[in-house]
N, C-alpha and C positions, 0 to 999 in steps of 0.2 A: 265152537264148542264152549259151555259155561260151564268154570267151576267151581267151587265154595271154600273157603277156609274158615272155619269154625271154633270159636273155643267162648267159655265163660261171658267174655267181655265185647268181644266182637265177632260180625259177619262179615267177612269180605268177599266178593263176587268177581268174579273176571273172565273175562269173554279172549279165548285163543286169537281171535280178531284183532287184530292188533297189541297181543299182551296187554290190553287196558282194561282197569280198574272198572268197573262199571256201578259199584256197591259198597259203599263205608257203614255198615248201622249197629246201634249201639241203643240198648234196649229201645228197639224199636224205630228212632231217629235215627234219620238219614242226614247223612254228614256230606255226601258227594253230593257236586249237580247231577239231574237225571236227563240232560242230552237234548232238552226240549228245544229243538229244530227252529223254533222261532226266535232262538237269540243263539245259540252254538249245538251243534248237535254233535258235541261230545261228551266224555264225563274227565278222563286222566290220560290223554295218549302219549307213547313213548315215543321222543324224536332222535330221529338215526335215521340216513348218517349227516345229517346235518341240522341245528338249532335255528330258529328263522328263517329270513328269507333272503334268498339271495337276488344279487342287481338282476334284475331284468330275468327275475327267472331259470341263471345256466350261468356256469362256470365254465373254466378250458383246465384241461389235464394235459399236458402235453401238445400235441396238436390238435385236439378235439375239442370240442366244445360240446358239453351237455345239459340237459335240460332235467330240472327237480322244482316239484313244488313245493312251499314252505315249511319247514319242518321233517321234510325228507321223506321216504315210502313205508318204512314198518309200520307207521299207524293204520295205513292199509292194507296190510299182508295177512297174510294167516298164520300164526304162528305154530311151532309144533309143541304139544308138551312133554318132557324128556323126563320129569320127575315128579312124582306126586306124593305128597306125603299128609298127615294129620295137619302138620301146619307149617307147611312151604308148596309150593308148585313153583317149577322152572320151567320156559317159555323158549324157545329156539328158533332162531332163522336163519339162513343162509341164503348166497345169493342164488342168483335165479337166471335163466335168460332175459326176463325181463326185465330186473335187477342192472346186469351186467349194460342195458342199453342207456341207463342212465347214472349209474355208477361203475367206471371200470375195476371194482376191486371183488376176491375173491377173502371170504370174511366168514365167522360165527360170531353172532350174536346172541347174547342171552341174557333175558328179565327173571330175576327172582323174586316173591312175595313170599317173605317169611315173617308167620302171625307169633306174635308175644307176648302176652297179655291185651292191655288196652293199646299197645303198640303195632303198627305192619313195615317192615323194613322191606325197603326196595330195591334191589342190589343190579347194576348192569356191570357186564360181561363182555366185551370184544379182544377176539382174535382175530388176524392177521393171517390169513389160508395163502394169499397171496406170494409169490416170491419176488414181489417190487413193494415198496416203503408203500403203505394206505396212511391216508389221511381222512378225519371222522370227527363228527360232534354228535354227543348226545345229551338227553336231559328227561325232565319231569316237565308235565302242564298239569297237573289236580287240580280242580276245580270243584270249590268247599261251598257248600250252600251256608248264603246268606240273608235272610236269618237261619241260623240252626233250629230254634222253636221258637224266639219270642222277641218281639221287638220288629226294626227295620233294618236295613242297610244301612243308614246313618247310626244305628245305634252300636258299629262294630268297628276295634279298631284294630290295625294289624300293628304287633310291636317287634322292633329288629334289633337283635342283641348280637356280638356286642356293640355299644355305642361308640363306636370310634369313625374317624374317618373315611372313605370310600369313594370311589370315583361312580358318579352318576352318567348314565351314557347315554343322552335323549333320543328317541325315533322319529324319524320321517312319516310321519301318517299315511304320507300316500301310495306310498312304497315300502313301508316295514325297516327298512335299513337303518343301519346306525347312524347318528352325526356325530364321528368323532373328534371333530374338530370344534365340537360345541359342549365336548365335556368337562364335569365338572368335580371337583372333590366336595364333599357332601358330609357333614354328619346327621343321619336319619335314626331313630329311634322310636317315635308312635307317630303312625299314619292315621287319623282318623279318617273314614270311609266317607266320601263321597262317589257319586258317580261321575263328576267333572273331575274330579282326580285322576282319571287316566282319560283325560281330553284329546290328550296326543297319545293315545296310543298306550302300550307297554310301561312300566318306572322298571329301569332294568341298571341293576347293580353289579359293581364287583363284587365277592365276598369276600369275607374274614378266611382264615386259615379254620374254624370254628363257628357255627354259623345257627342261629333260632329264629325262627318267624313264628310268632303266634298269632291266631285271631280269638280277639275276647269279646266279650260285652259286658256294661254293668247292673244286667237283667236279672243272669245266671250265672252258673257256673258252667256252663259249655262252654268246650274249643277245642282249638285242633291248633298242634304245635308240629312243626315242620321243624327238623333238624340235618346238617348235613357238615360233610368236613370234605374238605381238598374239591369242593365244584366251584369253580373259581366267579362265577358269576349266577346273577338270579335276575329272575324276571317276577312283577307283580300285573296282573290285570284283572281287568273288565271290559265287557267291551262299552263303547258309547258311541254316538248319542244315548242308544237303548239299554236301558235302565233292568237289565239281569239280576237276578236274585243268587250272585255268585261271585266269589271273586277264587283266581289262580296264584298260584305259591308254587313257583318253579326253578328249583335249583337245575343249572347246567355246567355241561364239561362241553363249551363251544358255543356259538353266538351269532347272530343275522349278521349280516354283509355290512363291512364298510359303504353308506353312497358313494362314495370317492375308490374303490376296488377296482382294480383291472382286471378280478375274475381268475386269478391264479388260485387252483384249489391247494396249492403246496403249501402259499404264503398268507392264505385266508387269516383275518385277523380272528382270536383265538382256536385258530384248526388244531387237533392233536392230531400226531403221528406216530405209528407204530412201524415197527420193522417186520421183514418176515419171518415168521411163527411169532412176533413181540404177543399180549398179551395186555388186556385196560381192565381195569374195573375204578367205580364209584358206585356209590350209597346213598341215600336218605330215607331219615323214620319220619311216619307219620304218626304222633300220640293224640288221642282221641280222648276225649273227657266230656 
């Protein structure tokens, strides 16, 4: 099911289908990627219950061992919507039997788009239905069209406030996984755009307590400024070799697999845990100009 949030300054569209974004436009410009299949055919999906990719595909819970593939299954659920209003709609999941085969925890989940001028805030939601401790990551993938109208992909660059220190956390290409024993403290501030800039993969950061990514050019005045607080890490991409007219700005509460993991989902390097009936949320705006 598609549905609209509307006001003065912005269109945003979203498809029940994974509670994802499918439509950022602003008089008439289209800010999102539109999914085109020949280099990603997505536009914004929601990851839950896990951020990347895990070793080999499956983790162990106890004495189990299960199987997920990267980025976890909401992206392709159906979701319900529980709230509709002029300018919010709320998105719902819960587990499933099919759910339960690859995730043993019993959970609600909930994505809210709440529209605000030239702003759309994104707010997730987990509970803990469960009466044994759940463990869960989740996040943003958006995916901003690049060019927004004018220029190339070299002509945009992405700027990361604040300027302070940060540990950088390199990926294994072949495998999605982190090297964390290849990380680095960093201070990063303007990335200009290439598409060999993400050669390996993902540039995946800790964040600030406080946290802005903008993309600019110096064409126009279009951009899109990504903001968020307490998501302790981010992700930037594109994919390569192939040269997409898009790059992602992905704050997360959770992160791909250690290579060096022995696949405990308890002890997963950044897993959050909640207790039964516990209670999560995180946030991020997207401001559109």
């Amino acid at each position: 099911m598609i549905n609209t949030l509307q006001n003065g300054q912005l269109t945003v569209v979203i498809d029940s289908f994974g509670a994802e974004m499918n439509s950022i436009k602003s008089n008439d410009i289209e800010y999102l990627w539109q999914a085109d299949k020949n280099f990603w055919a997505r536009h914004a999906p929601v990851l839950f219950p896990i951020v990347g990719k895990l070793k080999n595909g499956e983790y162990h819970y106890g004495e189990e061992t299960y199987k997920m593939g990267g980025h976890g299954f909401a992206r392709d659920s159906e979701f319900k919507l529980v709230k509709e209003d002029d300018d919010e709609l709320i998105y719902e999941l819960c587990q499933s039997e099919e759910s339960l085969l690859h995730y043993p925890f019993k959970f609600t989940f909930r994505v809210s788009y709440i529209l605000n001028g030239n702003k759309i805030k994104i707010r997730y939601e987990v509970k803990n239905e469960d009466e044994k401790f759940m463990n869960f990551g989740v996040g943003a993938h958006s995916a901003f069209n690049v060019p927004l109208i004018n220029g190339s992909f070299e002509d945009y660059t992405l700027t990361i406030s604040p300027n302070e220190k940060r540990t950088f956390i390199p990926l294994n290409p072949a495998s999605g996984t982190l090297k964390l024993d290849e990380k680095s403290e960093v201070e990063v501030s303007k990335l200009p755009l290439t598409h060999q800039l993400f050669d390996q993969d993902a540039l995946v950061y800790t964040s600030s307590d406080e946290m802005k990514v903008s993309l600019t050019n110096d064409l126009d005045d279009h951009s899109v400024t990504v903001t968020w607080k307490n998501m302790p890490y981010f992700g930037l991409w594109s994919p390569y070799p192939a040269e997409a007219s898009f790059v992602c700005i992905e704050p997360w509460c959770g992160i791909a697999d250690d290579e060096n993991t022995d696949g405990d989902l308890t002890t997963k390097f950044g897993i959050n845990e909640l207790a039964p009936e516990g209670k999560f949320s995180c946030e991020y705006i997207i401001e559109i100009k």
